[in-house]
C-alpha positions in Angstrom: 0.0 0.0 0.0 1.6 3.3 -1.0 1.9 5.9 2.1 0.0 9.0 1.9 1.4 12.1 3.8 -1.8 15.0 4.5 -1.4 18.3 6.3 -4.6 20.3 7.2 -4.2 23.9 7.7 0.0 23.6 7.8 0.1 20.5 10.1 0.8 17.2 9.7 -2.5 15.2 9.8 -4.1 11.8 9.7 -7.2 11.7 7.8 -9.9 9.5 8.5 -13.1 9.8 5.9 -16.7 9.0 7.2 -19.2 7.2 5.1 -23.2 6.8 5.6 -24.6 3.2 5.3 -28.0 2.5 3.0 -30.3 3.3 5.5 -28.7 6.4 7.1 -28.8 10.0 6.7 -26.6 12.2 5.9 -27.3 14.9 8.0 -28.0 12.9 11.2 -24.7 11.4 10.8 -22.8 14.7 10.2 -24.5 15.7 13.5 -23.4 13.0 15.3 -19.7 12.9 14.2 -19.8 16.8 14.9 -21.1 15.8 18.7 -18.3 12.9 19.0 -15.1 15.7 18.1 -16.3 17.8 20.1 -16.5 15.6 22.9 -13.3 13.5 22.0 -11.9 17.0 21.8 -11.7 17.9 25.6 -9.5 14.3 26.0 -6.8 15.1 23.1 -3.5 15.7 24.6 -1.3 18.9 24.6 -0.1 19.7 20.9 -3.3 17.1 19.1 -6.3 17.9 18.5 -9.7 17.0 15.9 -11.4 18.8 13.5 -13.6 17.9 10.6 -13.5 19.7 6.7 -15.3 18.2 3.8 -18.4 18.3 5.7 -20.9 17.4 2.7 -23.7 17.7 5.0 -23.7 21.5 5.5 -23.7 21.7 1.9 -27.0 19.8 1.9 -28.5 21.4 4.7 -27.9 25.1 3.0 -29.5 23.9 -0.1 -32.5 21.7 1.9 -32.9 25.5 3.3 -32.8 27.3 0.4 -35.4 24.7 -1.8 -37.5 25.1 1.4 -37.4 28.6 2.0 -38.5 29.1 -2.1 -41.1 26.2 -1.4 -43.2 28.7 1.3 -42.3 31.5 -0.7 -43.7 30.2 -4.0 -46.8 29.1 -2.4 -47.3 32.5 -0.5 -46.9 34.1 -4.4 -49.4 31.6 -5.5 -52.1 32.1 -3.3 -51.8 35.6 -3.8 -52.0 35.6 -7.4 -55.2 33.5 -7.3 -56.4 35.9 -4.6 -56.0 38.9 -6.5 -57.2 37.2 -10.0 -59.6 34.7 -9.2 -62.5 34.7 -6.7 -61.6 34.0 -3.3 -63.7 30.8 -2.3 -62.5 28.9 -6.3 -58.4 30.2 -5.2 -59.1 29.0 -1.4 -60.4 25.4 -3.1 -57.4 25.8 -5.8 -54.7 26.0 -3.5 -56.4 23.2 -1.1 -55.1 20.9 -4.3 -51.5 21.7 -3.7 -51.1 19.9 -0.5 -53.4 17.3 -1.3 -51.2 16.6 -4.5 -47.8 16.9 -2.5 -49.4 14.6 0.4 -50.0 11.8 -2.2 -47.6 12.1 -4.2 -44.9 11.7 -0.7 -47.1 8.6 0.5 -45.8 6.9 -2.6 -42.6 7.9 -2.8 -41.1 5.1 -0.1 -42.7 2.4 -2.1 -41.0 3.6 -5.5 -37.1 3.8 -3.6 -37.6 8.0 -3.4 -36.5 10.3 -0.4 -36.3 13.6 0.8 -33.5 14.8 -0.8 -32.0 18.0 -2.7 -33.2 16.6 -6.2 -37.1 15.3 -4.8 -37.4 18.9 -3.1 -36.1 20.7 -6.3 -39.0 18.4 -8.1 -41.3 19.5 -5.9 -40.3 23.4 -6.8 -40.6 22.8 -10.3 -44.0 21.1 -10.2 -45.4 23.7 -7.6 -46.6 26.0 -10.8 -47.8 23.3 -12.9 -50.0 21.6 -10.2 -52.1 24.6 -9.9 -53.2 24.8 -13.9 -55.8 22.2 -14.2 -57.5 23.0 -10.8 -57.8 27.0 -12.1 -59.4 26.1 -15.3 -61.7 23.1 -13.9 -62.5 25.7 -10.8 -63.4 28.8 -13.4 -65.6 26.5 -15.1 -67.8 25.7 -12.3 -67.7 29.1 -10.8 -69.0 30.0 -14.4 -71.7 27.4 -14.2 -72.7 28.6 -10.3 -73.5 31.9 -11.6 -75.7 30.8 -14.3 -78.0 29.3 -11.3 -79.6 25.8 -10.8 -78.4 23.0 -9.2 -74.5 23.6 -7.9 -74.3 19.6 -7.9 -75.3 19.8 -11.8 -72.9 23.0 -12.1 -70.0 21.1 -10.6 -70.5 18.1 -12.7 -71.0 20.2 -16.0 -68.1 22.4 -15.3 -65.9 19.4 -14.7 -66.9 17.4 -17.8 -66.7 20.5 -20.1 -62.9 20.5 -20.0 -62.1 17.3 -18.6 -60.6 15.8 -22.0 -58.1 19.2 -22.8 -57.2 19.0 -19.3 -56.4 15.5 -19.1 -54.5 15.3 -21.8 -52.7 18.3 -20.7 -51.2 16.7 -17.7 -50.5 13.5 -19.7 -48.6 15.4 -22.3 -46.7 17.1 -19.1 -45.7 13.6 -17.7 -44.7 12.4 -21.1 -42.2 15.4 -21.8 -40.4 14.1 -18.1 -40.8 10.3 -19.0 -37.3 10.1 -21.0 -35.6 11.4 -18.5 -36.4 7.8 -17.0 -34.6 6.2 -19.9 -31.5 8.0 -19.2 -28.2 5.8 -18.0 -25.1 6.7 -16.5 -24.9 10.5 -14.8 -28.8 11.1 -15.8 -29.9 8.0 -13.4 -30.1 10.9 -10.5 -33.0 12.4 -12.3 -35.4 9.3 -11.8 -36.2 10.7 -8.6 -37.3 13.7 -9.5 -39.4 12.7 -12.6 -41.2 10.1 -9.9 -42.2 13.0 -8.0 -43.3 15.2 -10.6 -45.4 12.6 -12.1 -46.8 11.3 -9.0 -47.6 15.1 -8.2 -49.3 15.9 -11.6 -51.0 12.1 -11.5 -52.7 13.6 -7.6 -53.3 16.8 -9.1 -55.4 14.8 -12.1 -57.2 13.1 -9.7 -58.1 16.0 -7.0 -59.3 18.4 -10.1 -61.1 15.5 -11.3 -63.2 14.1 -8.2 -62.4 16.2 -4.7 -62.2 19.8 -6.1 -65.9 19.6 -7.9 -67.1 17.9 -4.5 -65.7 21.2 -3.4 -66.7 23.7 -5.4 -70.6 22.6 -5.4 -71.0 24.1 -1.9 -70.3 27.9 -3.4 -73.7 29.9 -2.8 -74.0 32.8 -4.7 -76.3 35.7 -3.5 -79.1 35.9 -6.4 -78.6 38.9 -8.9 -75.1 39.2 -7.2 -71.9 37.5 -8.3 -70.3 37.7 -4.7 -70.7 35.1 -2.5 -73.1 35.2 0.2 -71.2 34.9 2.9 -68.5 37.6 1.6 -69.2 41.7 2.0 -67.4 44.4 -0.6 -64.3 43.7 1.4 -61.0 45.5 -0.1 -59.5 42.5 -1.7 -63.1 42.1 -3.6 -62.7 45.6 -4.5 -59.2 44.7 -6.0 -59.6 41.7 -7.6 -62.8 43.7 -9.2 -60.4 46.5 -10.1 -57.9 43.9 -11.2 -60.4 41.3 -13.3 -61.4 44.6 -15.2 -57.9 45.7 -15.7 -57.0 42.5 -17.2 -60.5 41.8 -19.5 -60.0 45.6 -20.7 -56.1 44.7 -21.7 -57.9 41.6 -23.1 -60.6 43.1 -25.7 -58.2 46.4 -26.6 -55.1 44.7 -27.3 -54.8 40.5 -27.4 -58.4 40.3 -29.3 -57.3 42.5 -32.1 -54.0 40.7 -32.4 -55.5 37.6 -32.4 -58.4 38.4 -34.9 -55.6 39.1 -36.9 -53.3 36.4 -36.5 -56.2 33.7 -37.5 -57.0 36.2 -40.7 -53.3 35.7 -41.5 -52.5 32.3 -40.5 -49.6 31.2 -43.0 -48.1 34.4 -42.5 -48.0 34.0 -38.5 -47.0 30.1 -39.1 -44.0 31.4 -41.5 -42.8 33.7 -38.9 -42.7 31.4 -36.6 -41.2 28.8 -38.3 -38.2 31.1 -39.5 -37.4 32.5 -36.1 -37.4 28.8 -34.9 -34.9 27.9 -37.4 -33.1 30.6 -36.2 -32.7 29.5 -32.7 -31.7 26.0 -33.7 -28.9 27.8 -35.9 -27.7 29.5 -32.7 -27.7 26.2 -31.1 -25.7 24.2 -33.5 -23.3 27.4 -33.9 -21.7 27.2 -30.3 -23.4 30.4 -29.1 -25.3 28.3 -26.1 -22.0 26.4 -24.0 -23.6 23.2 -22.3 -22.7 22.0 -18.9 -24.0 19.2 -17.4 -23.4 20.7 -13.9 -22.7 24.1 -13.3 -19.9 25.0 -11.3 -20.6 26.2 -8.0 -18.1 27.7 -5.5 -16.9 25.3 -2.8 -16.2 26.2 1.3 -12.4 24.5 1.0 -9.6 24.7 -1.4 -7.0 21.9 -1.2 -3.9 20.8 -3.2 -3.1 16.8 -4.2 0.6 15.6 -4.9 1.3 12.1 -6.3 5.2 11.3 -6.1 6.4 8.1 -8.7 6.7 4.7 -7.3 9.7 5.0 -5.0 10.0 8.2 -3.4 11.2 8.5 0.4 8.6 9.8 2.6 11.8 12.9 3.2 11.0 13.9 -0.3 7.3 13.8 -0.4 7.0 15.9 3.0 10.0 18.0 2.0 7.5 18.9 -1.3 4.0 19.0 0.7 5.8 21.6 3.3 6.9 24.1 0.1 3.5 23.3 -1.2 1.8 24.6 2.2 3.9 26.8 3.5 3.9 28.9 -0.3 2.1 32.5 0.7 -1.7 32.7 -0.5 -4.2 35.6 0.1 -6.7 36.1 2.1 -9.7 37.7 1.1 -10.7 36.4 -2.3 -12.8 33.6 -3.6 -11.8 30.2 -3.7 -11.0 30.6 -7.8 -8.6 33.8 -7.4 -7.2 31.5 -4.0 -6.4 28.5 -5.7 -5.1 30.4 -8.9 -2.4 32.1 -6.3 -1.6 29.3 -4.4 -0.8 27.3 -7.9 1.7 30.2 -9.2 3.0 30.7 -5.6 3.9 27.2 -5.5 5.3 27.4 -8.8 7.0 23.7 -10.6 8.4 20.9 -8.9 10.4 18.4 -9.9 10.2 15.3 -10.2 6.9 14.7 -9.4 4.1 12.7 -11.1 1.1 14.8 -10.3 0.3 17.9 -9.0 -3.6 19.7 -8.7 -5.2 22.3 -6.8 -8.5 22.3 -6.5 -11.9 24.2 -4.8 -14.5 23.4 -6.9 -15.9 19.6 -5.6 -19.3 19.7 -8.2 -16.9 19.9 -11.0 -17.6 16.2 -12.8 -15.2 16.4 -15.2 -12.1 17.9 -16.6 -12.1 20.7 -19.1 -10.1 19.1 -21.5 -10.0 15.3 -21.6 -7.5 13.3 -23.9 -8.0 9.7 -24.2 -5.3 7.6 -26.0 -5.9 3.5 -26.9 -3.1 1.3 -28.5 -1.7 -1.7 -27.7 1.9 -0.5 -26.6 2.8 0.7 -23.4 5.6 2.4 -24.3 4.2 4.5 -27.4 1.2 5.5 -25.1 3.6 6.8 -22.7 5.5 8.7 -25.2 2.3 9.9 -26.9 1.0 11.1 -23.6 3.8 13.0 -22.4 4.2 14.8 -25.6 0.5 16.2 -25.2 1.5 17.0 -21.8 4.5 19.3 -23.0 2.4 20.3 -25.9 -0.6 21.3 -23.6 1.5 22.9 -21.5 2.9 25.5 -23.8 -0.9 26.9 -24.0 -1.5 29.8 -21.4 -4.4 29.2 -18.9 -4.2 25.3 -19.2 -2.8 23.6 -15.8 -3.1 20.8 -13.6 -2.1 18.7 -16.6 -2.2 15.1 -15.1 -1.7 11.1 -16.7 -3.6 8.4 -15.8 -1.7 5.9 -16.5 0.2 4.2 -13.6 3.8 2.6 -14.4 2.9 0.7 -10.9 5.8 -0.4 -9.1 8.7 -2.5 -10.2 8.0 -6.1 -10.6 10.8 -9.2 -9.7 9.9 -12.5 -11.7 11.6 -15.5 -10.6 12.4 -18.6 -12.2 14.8 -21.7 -11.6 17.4 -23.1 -13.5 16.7 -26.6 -14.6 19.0 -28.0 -12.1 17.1 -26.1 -9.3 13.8 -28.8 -10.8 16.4 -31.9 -10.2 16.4 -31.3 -6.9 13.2 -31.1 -6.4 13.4 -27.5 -5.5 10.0 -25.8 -6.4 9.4 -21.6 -6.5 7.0 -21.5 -3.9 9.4 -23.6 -1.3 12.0 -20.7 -1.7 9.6 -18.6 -0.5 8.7 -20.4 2.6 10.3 -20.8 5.7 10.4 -24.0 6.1 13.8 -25.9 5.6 14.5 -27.0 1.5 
């Protein structure tokens, strides 16, 4: 086993790297090694002590805050909006379907291998606008139908079967735009979480639009000759959704009806305009104005530096290296990229070394240049590869510049001399201890 020599913050260190099991939690388990340094802590003796870095679970915890934070907000946003734009008993029932959806959609989840996790919440975010669609147009509908009079059993029931084919198939074209993110392999098998949720979410949402928000709905009375509920006086929010609804039909007959009239009396006009400028954002696309990233890049808590010495160096060497490498002078106050970028030319080349990187950004998946080389001979791939690596390193701005490939260690073979075989001498006896 080759040795490995660490320092942490200047000082020789020892490091020891915590893993979670299946059925634990990240979190949980940062918390309880936290509780066990501090407490081991105390015991250390004079010139030892413990800390922990690489703590992955602060990380999580800052983004479960963050998706949770945007979660309330969003849903404080929504019930505004349908507050302020649709009448107050269909946006109370409306936004009744949101947790109803989310409930069901979470009582499944253990059965189909999801958790509670940065990608699930983030799928939650990203459905929390679409869930509310079908409910607003099925709940219009029957608030349409109430104010027409009769039956509000009859009213729900018309005003649900009305647009119960375009809405259905407008959550099932929804779920089959996030189906082939199921068929992805490789990196893309960390989306199958979040594709459960959002179609378990939009499959809840179906059914609650369908069968609990008309049940609902059908208890709305309506004062007669009066479009306000009964229950409800000219409070200031029906003022302002009155001001608004008339805001927004006025904006609707002055400027959108006009431009749609004309739009449908020139319809291959409007189709070629639309058809040209979508060629021309597929032309940006295959001309390398949008860069793709998998994973963007984001800023990490800790920079660190690696150094791999060949097969055979004395641990004097390697910790004579790793003490220039820490001890070089790096600022301060900057971010981790303009830290890392110092700390590189501070520490300038060393030689005779077989790898050196700094790092600070742990999301980062894969390298920005990556050169693979196949053959069949060892020693053309090494020559191959470290003419790249001279030719790479004449560009400005590329460093790091590493090679996979491992020389390993020198190997001894043995064999014995026929005469050795005579004597009955066998290779695995002159290993032994026993007496030949």
């Amino acid at each position: 086993e080759d040795p490995v020599y660490a320092r942490f913050n200047g000082r020789p260190a020892v490091l020891l790297k915590v893993y979670r099991t299946h059925d634990q939690g990240t979190i949980s388990l940062a918390r309880a090694v936290r509780h066990y340094v501090i407490e081991v802590e105390q015991h250390m003796p004079p010139g030892i002590s413990i800390d922990f870095q690489f703590d992955n679970a602060r990380e999580i915890a800052i983004w479960l805050d963050i998706l949770l934070d945007n979660a309330i907000q969003g849903g404080i946003i929504i019930l505004l909006f349908l507050a302020v734009f649709v009448h107050p008993s269909v946006a109370v029932w409306v936004f009744v379907g949101i947790p109803i959806s989310f409930m069901g959609a979470l009582a499944l989840m253990p059965a189909l291998g999801s958790t509670i996790n940065i990608i699930t919440l983030f799928a939650f975010i990203l459905v929390f606008g679409i869930v509310v669609d079908d409910a607003i147009v099925t709940g219009e509908n029957i608030y349409t139908h109430l104010k027409r009079g009769g039956d509000p059993t009859l009213a729900a029931i018309r005003g649900t079967h009305e647009i119960a084919v375009p809405v259905t198939f407008g959550i099932l074209t929804t779920i089959t735009a996030f189906v082939p993110l199921l068929l992805m392999e490789g990196t893309g098998v960390i989306f199958d979480q979040a594709v459960m949720v959002v179609i378990l979410v939009l499959f809840f949402s179906l059914v609650e639009s369908k069968l609990i928000l008309p049940a609902h709905m059908k208890h709305i009375r309506l004062a007669a000759g009066n479009a306000t509920d009964s229950g409800y006086s000219r409070s200031w929010l029906m003022r302002t959704q009155d001001r608004m609804t008339d805001s927004l039909t006025r904006a609707v007959r002055i400027f959108y009806q006009p431009l749609l009239l004309l739009a449908l009396k020139n319809r291959f006009l409007v189709v070629s305009l639309f058809v040209g400028f979508s060629f021309v954002l597929i032309s940006f696309i295959f001309s390398g104005r949008y860069d793709f990233i998998f994973f963007p890049r984001i800023e990490g808590q800790i920079a660190w530096a690696t150094l791999t010495m060949p097969a055979g160096t004395s641990g004097e060497v390697t910790d004579r290296h790793l003490a220039h490498i820490t001890e070089a002078e790096r600022p301060v106050a900057v971010t981790n990229a303009e830290l890392v970028h110092e700390w590189r030319r501070a520490t300038g080349s060393i030689s005779g070394i077989r790898e050196l990187g700094f790092y600070f950004d742990n999301q980062q998946t894969v390298d920005p240049i990556d050169i693979q080389l196949m053959g069949n001979d060892f020693d053309d791939l090494a020559a191959a590869a470290m003419e790249i690596r001279k030719r790479l390193a004449q560009y400005p701005g590329v460093f790091d510049i590493k090679d996979s490939f491992d020389i390993g260690k020198e190997e001894i073979t043995l064999t014995l001399r026929p005469e050795a075989e005579l004597r009955f001498i066998r290779l695995k006896r002159t290993w032994s201890d026993e007496e030949p």
